[in-house]
NUDO-936203 format. One record per residue (C-alpha): z, y, x; chain. Coordinates in nm, 3 decimals. Layout:
residues N
{Z = Z	Y = Y	X = X	unit = A} .
...
***
This chain:
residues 92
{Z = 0.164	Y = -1.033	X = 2.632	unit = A} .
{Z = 0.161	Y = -0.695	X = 2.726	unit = A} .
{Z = -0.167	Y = -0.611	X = 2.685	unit = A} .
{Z = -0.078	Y = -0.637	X = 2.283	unit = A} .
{Z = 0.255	Y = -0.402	X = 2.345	unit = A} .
{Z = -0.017	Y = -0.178	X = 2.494	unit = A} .
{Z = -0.263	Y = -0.159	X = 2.267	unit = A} .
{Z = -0.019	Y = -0.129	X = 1.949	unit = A} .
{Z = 0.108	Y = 0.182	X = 2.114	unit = A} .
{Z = -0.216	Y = 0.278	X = 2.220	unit = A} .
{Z = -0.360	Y = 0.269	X = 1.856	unit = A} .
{Z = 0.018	Y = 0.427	X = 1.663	unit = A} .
{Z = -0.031	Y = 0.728	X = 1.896	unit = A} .
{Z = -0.425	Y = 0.783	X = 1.838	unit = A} .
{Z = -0.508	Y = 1.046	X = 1.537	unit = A} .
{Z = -0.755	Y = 0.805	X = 1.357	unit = A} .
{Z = -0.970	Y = 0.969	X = 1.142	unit = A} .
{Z = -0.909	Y = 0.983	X = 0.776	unit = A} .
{Z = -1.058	Y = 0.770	X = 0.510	unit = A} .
{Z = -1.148	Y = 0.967	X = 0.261	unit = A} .
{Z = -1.065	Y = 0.719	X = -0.133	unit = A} .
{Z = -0.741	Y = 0.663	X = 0.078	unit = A} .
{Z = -0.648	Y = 1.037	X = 0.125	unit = A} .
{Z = -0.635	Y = 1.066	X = -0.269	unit = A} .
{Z = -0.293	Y = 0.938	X = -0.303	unit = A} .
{Z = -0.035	Y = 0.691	X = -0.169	unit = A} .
{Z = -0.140	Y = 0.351	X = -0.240	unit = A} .
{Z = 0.137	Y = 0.206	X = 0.002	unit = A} .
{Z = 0.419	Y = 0.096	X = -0.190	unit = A} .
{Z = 0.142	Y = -0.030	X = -0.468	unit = A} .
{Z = -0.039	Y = -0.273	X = -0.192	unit = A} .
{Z = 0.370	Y = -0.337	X = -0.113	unit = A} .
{Z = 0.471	Y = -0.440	X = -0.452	unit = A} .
{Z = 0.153	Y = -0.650	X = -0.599	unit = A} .
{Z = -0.001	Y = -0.757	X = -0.267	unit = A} .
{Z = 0.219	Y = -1.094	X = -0.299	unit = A} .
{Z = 0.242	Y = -1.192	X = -0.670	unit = A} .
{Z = -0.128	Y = -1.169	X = -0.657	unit = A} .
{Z = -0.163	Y = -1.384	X = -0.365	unit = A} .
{Z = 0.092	Y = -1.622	X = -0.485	unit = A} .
{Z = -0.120	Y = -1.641	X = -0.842	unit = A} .
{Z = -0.476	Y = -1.700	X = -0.665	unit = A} .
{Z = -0.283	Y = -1.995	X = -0.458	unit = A} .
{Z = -0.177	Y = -2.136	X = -0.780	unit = A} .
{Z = -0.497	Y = -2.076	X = -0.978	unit = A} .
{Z = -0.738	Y = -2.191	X = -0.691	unit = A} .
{Z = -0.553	Y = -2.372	X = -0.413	unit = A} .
{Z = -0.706	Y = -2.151	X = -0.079	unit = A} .
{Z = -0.482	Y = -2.154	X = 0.161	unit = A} .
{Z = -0.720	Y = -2.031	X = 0.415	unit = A} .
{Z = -0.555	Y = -1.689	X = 0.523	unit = A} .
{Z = -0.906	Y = -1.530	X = 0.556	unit = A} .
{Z = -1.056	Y = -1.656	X = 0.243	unit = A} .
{Z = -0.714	Y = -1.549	X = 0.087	unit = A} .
{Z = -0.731	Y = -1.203	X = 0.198	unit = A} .
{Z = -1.062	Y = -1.141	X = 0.123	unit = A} .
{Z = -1.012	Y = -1.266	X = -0.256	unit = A} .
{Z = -0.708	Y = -1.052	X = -0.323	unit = A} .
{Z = -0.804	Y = -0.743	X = -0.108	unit = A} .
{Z = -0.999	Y = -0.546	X = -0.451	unit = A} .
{Z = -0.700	Y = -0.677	X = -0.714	unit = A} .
{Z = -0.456	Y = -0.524	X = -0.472	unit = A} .
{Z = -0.573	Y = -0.234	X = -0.410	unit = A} .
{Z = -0.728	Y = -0.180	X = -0.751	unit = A} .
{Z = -0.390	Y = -0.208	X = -0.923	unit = A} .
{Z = -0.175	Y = -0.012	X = -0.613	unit = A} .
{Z = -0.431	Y = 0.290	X = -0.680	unit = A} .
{Z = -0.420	Y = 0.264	X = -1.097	unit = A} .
{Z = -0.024	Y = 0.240	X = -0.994	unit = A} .
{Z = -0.005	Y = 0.530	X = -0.797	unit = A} .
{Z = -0.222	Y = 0.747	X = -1.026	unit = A} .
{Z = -0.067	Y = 0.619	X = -1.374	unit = A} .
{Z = 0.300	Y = 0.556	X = -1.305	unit = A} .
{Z = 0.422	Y = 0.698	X = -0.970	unit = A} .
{Z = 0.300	Y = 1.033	X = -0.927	unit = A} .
{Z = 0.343	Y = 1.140	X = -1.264	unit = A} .
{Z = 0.738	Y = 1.003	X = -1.229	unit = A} .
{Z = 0.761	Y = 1.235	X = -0.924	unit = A} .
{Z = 0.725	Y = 1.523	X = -1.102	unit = A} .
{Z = 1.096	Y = 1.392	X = -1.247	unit = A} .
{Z = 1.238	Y = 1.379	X = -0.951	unit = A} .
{Z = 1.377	Y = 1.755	X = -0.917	unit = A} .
{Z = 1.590	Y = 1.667	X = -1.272	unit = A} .
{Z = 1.743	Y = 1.378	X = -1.105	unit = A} .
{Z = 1.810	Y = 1.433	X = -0.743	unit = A} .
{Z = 2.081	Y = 1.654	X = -0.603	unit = A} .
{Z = 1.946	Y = 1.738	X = -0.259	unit = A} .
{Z = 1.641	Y = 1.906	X = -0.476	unit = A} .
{Z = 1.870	Y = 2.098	X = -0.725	unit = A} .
{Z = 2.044	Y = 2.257	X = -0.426	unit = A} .
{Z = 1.706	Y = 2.372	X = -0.276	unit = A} .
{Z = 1.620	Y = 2.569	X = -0.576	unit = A} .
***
């Protein structure tokens, strides 16, 4: 329908206002990278397959470990990243 197309583009082109635990860090690749092992495990352990019920039991685990993930292992590698990368040893 194009009332969806509409309102997708509507909503990427609209400045939405900031969240402020969110603006902390990146917790994107962390949601990424756990966000389906953890859902996999409480379909295992518990058998919901209800996508609602699913989301709302893995929503805190998720988002708990992408923020421990972002503060405890990937911001403190980026501070690596100038040893390692060429395009940043040429900028200096």
């Amino acid at each position: 329908m194009p009332v969806y197309a509409y309102l997708a583009l509507f909503i990427g082109c609209t400045e939405l206002p900031e969240i402020p635990f969110f603006s902390r860090g990146d917790y994107s690749y962390g949601v990424y990278l756990y966000g389906f092992p953890i859902q996999q495990s409480i379909v295992a352990a518990t058998g919901v397959v209800n996508p609602f019920m699913l989301f709302a039991m893995t929503l805190i685990p998720v988002v708990g470990l992408a923020v421990m993930s972002w503060h405890f292992v990937e911001k403190p590698m980026l501070r690596f990243r100038k040893g390692f990368s060429m395009a940043a040893k040429r900028a200096l």
